[in-house]
C-alpha positions as CSV (number, residue, x, y, z in Angstrom):
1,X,-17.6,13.5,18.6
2,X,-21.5,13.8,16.9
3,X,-22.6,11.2,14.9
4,X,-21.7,13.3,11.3
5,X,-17.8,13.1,12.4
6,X,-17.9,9.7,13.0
7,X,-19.2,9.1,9.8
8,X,-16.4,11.2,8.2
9,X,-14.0,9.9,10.6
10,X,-15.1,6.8,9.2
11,X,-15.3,6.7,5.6
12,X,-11.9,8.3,5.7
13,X,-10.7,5.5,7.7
14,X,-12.2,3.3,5.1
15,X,-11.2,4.9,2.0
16,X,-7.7,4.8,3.6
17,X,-7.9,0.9,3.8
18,X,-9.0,0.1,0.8
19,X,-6.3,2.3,-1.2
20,X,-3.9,0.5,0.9
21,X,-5.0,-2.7,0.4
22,X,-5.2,-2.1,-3.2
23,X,-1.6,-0.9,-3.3
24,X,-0.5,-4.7,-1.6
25,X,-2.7,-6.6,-4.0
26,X,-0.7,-5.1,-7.2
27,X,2.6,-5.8,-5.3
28,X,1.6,-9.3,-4.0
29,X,-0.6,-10.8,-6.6
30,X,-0.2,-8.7,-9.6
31,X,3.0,-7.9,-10.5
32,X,4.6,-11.7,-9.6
33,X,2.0,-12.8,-11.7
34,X,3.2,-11.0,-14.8
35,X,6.5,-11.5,-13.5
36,X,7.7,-13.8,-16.6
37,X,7.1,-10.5,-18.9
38,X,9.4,-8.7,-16.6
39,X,12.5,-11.0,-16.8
40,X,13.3,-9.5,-20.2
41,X,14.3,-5.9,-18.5
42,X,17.2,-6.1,-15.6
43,X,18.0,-4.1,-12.5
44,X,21.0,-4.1,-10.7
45,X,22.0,-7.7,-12.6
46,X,18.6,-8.9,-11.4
47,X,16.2,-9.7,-13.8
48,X,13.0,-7.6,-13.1
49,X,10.7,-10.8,-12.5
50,X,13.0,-11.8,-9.9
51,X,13.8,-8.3,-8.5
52,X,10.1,-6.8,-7.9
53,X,8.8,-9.9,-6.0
54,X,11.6,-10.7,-3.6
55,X,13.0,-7.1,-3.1
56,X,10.6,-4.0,-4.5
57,X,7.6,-5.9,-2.7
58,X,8.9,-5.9,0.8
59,X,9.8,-2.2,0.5
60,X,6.7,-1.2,-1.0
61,X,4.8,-3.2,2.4
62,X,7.0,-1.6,4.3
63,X,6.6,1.9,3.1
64,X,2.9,1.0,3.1
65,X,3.1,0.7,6.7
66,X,4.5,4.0,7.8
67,X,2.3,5.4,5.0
68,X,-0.8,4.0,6.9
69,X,0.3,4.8,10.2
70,X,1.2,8.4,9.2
71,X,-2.2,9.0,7.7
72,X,-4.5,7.3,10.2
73,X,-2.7,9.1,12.4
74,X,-3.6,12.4,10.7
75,X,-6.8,11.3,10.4
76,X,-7.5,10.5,13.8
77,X,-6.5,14.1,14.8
78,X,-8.7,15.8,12.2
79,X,-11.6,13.8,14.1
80,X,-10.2,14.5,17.6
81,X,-9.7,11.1,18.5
């Protein structure tokens, strides 16, 4: 692999990261935050403040997770790696 597909290998690698990291900072810091403002709205019998944080966080992390792994992985064989 040349020096120019590293690079690209690279900053897709990167760019992956940093989209998945931002994804886990909305469902881990953002939306508990404003999860008072959610408790109006229900889902399933569970208020919406309660419901995202405890329940739609860990299957969001753990989507993120095969999401990752799928596109590194598709990554990784565009580069040849």
């Amino acid at each position: 692999m040349d020096s120019e597909e590293k690079k690209r290998h690279w900053t897709r690698t990167r760019n992956l990261t940093f989209l998945v990291l931002a994804i886990w900072f909305i469902f881990s810091i953002i939306i508990p935050w404003n999860a008072k403002a959610l408790m109006a709205y229900s889902f399933l019998g569970f208020p919406l403040g309660y419901y995202f944080p405890v329940q739609g966080s860990l299957i969001i992390f753990v989507a993120l997770i095969f999401y990752q792994n799928y596109k590194q992985d598709k990554i990784d064989d565009d580069a040849g790696v």
